[in-house]
C-alpha distance (Angstrom), angle and dihedral (degrees) to the residues before:
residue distance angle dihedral
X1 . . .
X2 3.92 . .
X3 3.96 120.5 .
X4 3.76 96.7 -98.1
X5 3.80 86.9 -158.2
X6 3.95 82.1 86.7
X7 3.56 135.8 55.1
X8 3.70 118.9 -92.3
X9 3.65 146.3 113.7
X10 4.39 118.6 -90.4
X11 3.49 113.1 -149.4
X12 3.80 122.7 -83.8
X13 3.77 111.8 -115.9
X14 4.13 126.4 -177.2
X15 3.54 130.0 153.1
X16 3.41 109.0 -130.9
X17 3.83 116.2 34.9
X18 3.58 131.8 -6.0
X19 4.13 129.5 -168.0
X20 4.21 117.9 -171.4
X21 3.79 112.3 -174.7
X22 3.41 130.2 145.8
X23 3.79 96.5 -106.6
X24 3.97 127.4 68.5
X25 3.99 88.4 -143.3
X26 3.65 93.3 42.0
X27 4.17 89.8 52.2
X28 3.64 90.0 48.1
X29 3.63 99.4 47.4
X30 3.78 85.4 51.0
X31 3.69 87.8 46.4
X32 4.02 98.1 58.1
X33 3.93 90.7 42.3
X34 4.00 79.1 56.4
X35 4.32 88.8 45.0
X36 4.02 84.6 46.3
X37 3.59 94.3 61.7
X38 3.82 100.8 -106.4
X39 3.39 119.3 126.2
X40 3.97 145.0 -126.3
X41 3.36 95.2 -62.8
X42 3.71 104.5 42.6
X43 4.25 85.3 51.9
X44 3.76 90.2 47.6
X45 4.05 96.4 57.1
X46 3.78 90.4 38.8
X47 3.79 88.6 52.0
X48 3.44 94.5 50.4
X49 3.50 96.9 47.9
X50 4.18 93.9 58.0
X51 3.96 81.2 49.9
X52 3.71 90.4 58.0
X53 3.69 80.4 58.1
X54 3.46 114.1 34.6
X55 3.86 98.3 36.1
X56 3.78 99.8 36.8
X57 3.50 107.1 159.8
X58 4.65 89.8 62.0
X59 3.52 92.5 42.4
X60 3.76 148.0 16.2
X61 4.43 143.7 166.6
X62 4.04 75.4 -101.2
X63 4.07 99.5 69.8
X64 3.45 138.8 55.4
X65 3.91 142.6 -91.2
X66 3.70 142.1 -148.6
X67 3.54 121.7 -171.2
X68 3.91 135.3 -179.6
X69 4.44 116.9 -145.7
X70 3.74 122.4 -158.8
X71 3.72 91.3 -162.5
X72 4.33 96.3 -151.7
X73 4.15 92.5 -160.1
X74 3.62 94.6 57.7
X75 3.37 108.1 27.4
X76 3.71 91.5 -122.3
X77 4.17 138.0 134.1
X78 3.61 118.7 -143.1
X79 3.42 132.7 -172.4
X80 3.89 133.8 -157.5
X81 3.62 126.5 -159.5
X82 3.94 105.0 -152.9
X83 3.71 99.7 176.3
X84 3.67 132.7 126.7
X85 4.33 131.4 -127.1
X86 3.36 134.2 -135.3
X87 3.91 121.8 -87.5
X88 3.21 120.8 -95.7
X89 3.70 95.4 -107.0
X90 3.28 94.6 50.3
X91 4.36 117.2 101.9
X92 3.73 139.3 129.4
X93 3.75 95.3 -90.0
X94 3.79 95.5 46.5
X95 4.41 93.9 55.9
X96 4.21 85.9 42.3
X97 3.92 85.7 53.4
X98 3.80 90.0 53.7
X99 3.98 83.3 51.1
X100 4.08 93.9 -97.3
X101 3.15 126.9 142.8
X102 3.93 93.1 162.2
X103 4.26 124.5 33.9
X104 3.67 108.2 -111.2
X105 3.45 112.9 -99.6
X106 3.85 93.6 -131.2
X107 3.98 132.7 16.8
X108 3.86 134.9 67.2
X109 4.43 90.4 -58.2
X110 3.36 84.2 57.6
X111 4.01 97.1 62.5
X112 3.62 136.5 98.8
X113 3.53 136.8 -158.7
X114 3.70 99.3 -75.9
X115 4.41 101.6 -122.2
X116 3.92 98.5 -178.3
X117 3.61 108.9 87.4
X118 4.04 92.2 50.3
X119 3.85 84.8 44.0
X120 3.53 94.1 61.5
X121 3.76 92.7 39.9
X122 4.17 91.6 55.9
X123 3.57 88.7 41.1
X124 3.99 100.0 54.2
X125 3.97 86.0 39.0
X126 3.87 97.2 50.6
X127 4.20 93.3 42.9
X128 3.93 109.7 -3.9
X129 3.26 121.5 108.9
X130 4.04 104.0 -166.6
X131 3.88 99.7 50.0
X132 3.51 121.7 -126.1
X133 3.68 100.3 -86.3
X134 3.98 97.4 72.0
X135 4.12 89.2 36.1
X136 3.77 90.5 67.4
X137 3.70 103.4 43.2
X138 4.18 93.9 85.0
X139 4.03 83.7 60.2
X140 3.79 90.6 44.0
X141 3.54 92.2 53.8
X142 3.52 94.0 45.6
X143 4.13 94.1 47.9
X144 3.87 83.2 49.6
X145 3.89 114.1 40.5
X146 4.32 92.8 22.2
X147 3.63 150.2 -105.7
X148 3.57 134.5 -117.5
X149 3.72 112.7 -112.2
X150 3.96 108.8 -121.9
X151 4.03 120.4 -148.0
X152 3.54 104.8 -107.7
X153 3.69 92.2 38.1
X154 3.95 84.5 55.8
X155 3.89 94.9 46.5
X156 3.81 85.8 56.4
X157 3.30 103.8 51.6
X158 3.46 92.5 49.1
X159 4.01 86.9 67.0
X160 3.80 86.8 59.8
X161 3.68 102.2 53.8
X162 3.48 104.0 110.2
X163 3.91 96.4 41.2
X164 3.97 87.5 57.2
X165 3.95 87.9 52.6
X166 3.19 91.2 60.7
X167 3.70 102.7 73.4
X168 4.03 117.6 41.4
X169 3.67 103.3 -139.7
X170 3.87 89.5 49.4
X171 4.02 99.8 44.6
X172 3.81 80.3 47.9
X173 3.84 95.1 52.2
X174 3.84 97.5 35.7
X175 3.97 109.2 28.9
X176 3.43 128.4 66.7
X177 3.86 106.2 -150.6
X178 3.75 89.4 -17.1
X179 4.04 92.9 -58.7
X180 3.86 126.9 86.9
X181 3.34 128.2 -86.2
X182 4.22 110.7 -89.8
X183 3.58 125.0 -111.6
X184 3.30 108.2 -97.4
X185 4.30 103.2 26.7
X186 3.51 130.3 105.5
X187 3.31 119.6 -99.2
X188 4.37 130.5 -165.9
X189 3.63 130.6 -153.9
X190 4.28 104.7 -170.5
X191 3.14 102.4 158.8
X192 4.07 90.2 49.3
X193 3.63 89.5 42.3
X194 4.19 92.8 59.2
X195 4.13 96.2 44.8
X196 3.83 82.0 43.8
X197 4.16 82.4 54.3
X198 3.71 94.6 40.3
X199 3.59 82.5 61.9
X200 3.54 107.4 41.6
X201 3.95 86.4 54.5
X202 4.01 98.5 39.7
X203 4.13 102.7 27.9
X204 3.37 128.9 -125.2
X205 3.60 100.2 -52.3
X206 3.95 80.1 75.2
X207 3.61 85.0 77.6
X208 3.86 108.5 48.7
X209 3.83 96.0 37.1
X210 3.50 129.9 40.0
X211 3.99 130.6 10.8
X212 3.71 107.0 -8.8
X213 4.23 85.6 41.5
X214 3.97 90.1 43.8
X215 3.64 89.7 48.7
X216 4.08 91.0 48.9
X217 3.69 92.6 53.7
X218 3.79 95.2 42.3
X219 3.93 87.4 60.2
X220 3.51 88.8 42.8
X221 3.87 87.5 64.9
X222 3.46 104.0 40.0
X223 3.83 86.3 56.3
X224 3.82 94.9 40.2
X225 3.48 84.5 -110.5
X226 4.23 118.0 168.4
X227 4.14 93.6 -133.5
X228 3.63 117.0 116.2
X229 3.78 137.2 -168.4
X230 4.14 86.8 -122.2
X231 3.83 87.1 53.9
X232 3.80 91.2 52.5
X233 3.86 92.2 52.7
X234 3.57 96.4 45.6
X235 3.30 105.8 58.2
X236 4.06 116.5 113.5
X237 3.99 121.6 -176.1
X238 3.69 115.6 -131.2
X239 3.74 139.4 -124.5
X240 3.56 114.1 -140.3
X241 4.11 142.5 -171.3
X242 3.55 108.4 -129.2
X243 3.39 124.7 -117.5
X244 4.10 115.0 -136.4
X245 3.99 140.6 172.0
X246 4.16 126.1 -148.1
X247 3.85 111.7 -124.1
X248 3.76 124.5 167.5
X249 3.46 96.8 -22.7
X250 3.66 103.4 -40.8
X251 3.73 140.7 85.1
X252 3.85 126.8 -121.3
X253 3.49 127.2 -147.1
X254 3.84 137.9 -155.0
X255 3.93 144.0 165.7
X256 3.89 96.9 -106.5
X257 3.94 120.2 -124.7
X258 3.01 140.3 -31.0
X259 3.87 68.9 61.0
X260 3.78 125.2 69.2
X261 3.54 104.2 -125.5
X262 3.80 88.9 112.9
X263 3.07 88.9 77.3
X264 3.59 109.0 63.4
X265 3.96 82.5 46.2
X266 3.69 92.4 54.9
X267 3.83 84.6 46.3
X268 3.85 97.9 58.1
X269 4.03 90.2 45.5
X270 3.41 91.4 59.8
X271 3.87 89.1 46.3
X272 3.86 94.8 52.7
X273 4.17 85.8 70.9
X274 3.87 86.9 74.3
X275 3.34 146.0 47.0
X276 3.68 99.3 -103.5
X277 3.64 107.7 162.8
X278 3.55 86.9 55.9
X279 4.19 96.7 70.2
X280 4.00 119.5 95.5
X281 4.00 98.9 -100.3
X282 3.50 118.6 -111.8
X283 4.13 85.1 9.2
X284 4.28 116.8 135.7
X285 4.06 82.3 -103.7
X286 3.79 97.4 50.1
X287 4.24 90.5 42.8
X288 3.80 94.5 48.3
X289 3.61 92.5 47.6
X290 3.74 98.7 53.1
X291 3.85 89.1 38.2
X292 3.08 94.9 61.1
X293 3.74 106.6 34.3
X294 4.53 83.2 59.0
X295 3.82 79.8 47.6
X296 3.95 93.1 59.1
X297 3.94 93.3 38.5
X298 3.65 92.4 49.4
X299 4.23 89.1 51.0
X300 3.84 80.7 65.3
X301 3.77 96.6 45.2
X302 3.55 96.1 45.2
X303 3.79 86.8 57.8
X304 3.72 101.4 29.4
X305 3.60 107.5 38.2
X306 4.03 123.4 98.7
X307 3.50 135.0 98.9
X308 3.86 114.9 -36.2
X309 3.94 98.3 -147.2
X310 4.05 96.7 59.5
X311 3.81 94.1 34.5
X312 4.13 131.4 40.7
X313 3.66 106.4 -122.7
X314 4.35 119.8 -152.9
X315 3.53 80.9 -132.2
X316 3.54 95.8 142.6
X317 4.49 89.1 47.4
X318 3.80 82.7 42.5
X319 3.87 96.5 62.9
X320 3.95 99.8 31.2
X321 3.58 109.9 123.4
X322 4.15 85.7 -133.0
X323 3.66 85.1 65.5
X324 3.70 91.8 49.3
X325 3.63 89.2 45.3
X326 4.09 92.4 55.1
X327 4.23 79.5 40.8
X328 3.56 86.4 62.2
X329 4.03 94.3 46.1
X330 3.57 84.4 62.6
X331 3.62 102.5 57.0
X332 4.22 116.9 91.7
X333 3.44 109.1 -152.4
X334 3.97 89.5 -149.9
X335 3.54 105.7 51.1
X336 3.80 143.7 33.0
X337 3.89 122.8 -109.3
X338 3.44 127.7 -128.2
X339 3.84 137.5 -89.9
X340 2.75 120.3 -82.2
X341 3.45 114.5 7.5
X342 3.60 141.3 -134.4
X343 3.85 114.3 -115.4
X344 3.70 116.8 -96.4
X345 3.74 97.9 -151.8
X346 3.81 102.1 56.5
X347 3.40 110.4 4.1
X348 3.92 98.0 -107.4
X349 3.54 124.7 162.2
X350 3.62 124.8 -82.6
X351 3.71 117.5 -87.0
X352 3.68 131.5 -161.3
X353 3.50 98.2 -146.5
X354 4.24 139.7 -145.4
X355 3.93 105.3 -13.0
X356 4.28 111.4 -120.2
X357 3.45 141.5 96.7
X358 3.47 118.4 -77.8
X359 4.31 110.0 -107.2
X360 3.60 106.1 39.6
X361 3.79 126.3 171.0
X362 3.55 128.5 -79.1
X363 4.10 145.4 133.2
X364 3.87 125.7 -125.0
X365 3.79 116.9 -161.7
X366 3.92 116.1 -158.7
X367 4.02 118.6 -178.2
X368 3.70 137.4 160.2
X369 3.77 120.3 -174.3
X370 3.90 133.4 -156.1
X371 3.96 94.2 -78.8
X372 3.48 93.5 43.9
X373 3.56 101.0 -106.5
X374 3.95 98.4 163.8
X375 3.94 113.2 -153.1
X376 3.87 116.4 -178.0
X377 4.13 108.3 -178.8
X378 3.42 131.8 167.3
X379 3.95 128.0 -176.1
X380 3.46 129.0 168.7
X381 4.77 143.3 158.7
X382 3.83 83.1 -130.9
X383 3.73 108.3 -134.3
X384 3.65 112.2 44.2
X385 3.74 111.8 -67.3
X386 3.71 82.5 -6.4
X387 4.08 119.7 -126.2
X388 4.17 86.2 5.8
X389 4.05 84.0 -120.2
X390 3.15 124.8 119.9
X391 4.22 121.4 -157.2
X392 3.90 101.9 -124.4
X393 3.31 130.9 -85.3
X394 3.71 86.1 -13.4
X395 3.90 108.4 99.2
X396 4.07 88.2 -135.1
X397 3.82 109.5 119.6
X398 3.59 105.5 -162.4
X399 3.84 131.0 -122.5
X400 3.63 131.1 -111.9
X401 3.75 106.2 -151.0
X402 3.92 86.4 131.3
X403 3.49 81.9 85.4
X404 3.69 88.0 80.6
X405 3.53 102.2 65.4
X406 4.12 118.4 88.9
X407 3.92 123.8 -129.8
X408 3.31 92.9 -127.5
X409 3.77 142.2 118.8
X410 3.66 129.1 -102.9
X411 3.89 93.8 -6.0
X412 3.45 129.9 142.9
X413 4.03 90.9 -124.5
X414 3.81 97.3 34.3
X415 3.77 109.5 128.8
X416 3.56 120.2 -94.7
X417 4.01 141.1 157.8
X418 3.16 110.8 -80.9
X419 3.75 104.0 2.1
X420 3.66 125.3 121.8
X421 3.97 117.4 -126.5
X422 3.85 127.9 -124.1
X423 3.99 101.4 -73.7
X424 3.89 119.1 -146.5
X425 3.56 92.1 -168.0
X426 3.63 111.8 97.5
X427 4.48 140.8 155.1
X428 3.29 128.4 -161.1
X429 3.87 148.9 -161.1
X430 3.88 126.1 -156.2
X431 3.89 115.2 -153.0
X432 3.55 126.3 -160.7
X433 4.04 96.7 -162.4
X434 3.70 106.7 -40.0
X435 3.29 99.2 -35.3
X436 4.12 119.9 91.3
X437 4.23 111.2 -123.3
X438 3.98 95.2 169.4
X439 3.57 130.1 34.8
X440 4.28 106.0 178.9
X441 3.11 149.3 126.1
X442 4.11 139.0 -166.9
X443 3.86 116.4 -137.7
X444 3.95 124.8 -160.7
X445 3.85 111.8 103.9
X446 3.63 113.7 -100.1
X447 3.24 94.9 12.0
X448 3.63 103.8 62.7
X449 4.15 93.1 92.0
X450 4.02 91.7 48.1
X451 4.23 82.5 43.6
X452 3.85 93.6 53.9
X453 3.85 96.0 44.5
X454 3.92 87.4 46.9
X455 3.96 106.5 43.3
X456 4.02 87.7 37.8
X457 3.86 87.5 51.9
X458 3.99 89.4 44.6
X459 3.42 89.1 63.6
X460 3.56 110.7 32.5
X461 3.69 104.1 38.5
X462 4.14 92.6 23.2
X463 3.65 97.4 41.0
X464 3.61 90.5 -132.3
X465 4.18 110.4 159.9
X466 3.49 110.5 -117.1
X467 3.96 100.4 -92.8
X468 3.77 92.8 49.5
X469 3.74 88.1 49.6
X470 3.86 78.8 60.5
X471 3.53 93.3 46.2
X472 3.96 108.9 55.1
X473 3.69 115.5 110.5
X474 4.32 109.9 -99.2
X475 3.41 135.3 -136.7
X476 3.52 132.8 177.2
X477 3.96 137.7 174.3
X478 3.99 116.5 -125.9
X479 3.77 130.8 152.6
X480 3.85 95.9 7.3
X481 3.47 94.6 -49.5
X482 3.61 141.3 90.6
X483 3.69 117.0 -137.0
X484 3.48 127.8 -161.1
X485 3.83 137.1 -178.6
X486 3.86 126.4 -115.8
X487 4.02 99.2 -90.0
X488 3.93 88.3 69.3
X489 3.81 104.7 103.0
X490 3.43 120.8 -130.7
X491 3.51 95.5 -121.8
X492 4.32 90.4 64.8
X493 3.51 86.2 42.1
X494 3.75 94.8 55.7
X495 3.89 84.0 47.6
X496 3.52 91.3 54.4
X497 3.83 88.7 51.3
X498 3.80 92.3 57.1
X499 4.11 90.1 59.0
X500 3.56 95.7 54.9
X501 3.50 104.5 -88.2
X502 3.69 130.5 139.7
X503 3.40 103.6 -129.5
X504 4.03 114.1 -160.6
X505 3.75 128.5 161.8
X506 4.19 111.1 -118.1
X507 4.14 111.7 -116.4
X508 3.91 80.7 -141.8
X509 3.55 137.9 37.8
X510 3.61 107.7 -99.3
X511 4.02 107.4 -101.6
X512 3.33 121.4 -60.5
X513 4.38 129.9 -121.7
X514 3.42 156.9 -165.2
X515 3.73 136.4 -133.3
X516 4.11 132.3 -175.3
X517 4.21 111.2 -168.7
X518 4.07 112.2 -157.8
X519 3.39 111.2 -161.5
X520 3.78 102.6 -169.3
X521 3.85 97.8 -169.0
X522 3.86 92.8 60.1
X523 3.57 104.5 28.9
X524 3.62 94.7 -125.5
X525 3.67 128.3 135.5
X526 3.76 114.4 -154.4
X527 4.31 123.7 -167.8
X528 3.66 142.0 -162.9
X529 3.82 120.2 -173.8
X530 3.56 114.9 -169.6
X531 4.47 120.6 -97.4
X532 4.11 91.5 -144.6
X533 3.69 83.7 64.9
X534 3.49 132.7 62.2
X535 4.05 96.8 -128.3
X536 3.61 140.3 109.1
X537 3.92 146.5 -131.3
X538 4.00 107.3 -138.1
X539 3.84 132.9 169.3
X540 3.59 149.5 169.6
């Protein structure tokens, strides 16, 4: 338990259902789909869709989603990979003969096929049990009558000003005389709120064909966009077997690649060679050693990573615990390695990885219903408010997760048609046996692998409850440096300095999270939502 002389937030705990998102509204519109009888995944996809509303700049109709589904009648965990490809223009040779040798991190050659709507449509098909209609009408209401603008929501926004001005029907959408909306105003989304209609009444089909795809593809034009109609109707969501790695007793699952959940796995296989739990937390011992354990696993995902059905993936190598053992071997306890690094597994060169800062914006949706159905989901535009563009009259702004992809010859995330890019967005679901004990995830970009190998650590080896888990301060290497957040003192920092590291302090906190406990012997269903974020944990 925390020391309730201080401020801080206990852990949420209900008996039979529990929502955690990172928006009030969004938790209680999950919570009354809950109260109506639906289930996990019905109150995940009508979460998400308020978020897409009322925190526009993480997440949007125009990105993609991932989402992991303890299935309670069978026993079973699915996963489904929501996320969108490449055009069919789009390839190496076609960005170098625009004079690229990068994507852009924002505008329209930046965007991907948005893959959330059809997501949420296969997902509330395959296990809903209220259809997709009724699970968007709390965000349609909300786009329509207004939402109160929260403070961190507010703060962020801010930061994206001048990006939003950029493009008319955007700035008119999402500023208010040029500036963003203030905390604590109502703000109105029509134009989102009647595509979000047309597709509650005509399905997700509504999206990738017709109006709302015509209207994509004609701003794809005018900007000399690579988006096509064709690209909009082909695109499929996946079902996927997810990938997972034993530590201390428990099993760890992720979405497998083109997603990065590999490497938290690789992460904690590499940790299982020491005695972790053992360290001081938050000491210059414990720091290094997790610092540079992320920095080994993301050598391999930097030169691994990419989309598993045009390239064959040593996933099974990747997650061996020999591998992690000869990880481990690498590590030197009393210095930092170097950036990047060269890959472990077969001795490629070193690779610098997906371009972007380090936290970028996202949502993470964690629900468990009365039956124990266990849906952890995750959907996000990447940067904030994604490419900036916004597809007509529409309301969608449209992602930027081809930013991801690498200009590059013969890699496994070079751009391609078709292809999906690395993915930093990623759930999870901890087993202990068969039955699920921690349904979570950590949002923020780049850091979202470091952020699940941390806050699972913090409470499994640190026996941290799940909030405080939440809570710790982060850190996390990127780009030759290693960032941390303001609650790491100077003193460790200074330490940190003295092995090699480049110690700078993170503009931003470092993502945010949110965590659901089931403890199957009492019943009880215990929450965390993360304090960088505005959200909450509730229950019934």
């Amino acid at each position: 338990m925390r020391d309730i002389h201080f401020p801080g937030r206990s852990v949420v705990m209900s008996a039979q259902g529990m929502v955690s998102t990172s928006q009030p509204t969004a938790s209680q519109a999950g919570l009354d789909v809950l109260k109506a009888g639906g289930n996990a995944m019905d109150a995940a996809i009508a979460a998400s869709a308020v978020l897409c509303v009322t925190e526009p700049f993480s997440t949007g109709i125009g990105g993609d989603c991932f989402l992991l589904y303890h299935e309670a009648a069978t026993g079973r965990l699915h996963g489904l990979n929501g996320s969108g490809a490449a055009p069919a223009k789009a390839s190496v040779e076609e960005y170098r003969r625009r004079g690229l040798d990068a994507v852009p991190e924002r505008g329209l050659l930046s965007v991907t096929v948005p893959g959330a709507i059809d997501a949420w449509q296969a997902a509330a098909e395959r296990f809903g049990t209220l259809g997709l209609g009724e699970l968007l009408q709390p965000a349609i209401a909300l786009a329509e009558d207004g939402y109160a603008i929260t403070p961190v929501v507010h703060h962020v926004w801010q930061k994206h000003e001048a990006l939003l001005a950029k493009t008319p029907r955007s700035a008119e959408a999402m500023l208010e005389n040029g500036r963003a909306p203030g905390a604590g105003t109502l703000h109105r989304q029509p134009k989102l709120a009647k595509t979000m209609g047309l597709i509650a009444e005509k399905g997700a089909r509504a999206f990738y064909q017709g109006p709302i795809a015509k209207a994509i593809a004609d701003t794809m034009r005018e900007g000399d966009g690579l988006i096509g109609e064709e690209d909009l109707a082909a695109h499929r969501s996946e079902w996927v077997d997810p990938i997972h790695a034993d530590y201390h007793g428990l099993r760890l699952y992720e979405i497998p690649p083109n997603g990065q959940g590999i490497t938290a796995l690789m992460a904690l296989n590499i940790l299982e060679n020491l005695n972790f739990g053992a360290m001081e937390h938050l000491s210059v011992e414990y720091i290094h050693t997790l610092t540079e354990t992320i920095k080994l696993a993301l050598g391999e995902r930097d030169r691994f990573v990419g989309d598993m059905r045009l390239a064959e993936i040593p996933i099974e190598a990747l997650l061996g615990k020999e591998f992690g053992k000869r990880q481990y071997e690498r590590f030197n306890a009393g210095s930092a390695l170097p950036y990047p690094l060269d890959s472990g597994l077969n001795g490629g060169a070193a690779q610098g990885g997906p371009q972007g800062a380090p936290h970028k914006d996202t949502v993470y949706i964690t629900v468990v219903d009365k039956d124990r159905n266990c849906c952890s989901f995750i959907n996000s535009l990447f940067h904030g408010f994604g490419s900036g563009v916004m597809a007509g009259d529409t309301g969608v702004m449209l992602q930027n997760r081809g930013a991801c992809f690498v200009v590059e010859d013969d890699h496994f995330n070079a751009i391609a048609p078709g292809k999906r890019p690395l993915h930093t967005i990623i759930p999870a679901m901890a087993y202990r046996g068969q039955e699920p004990i921690l349904c979570f995830g950590v949002m923020g970009g780049h850091y979202q692998a470091m952020g699940h190998a941390y806050t699972f650590t913090n409470w499994l080896d640190f026996g941290m409850d799940v909030q405080q888990a939440l809570d710790a301060p982060r850190f996390m290497p990127r780009l030759g440096q290693l960032q941390v957040e303001r609650g790491i003192p100077e003193a460790t920092r200074e330490g940190l300095s003295k092995l090699g590291h480049d110690v700078v302090e993170s503009e931003m906190p470092l993502g945010g999270g949110q965590i659901i406990y089931i403890d199957s012997e009492s019943g009880v269903l215990s929450a965390g939502s993360d304090p960088r974020k505005d959200g909450s944990a509730m229950g019934y």
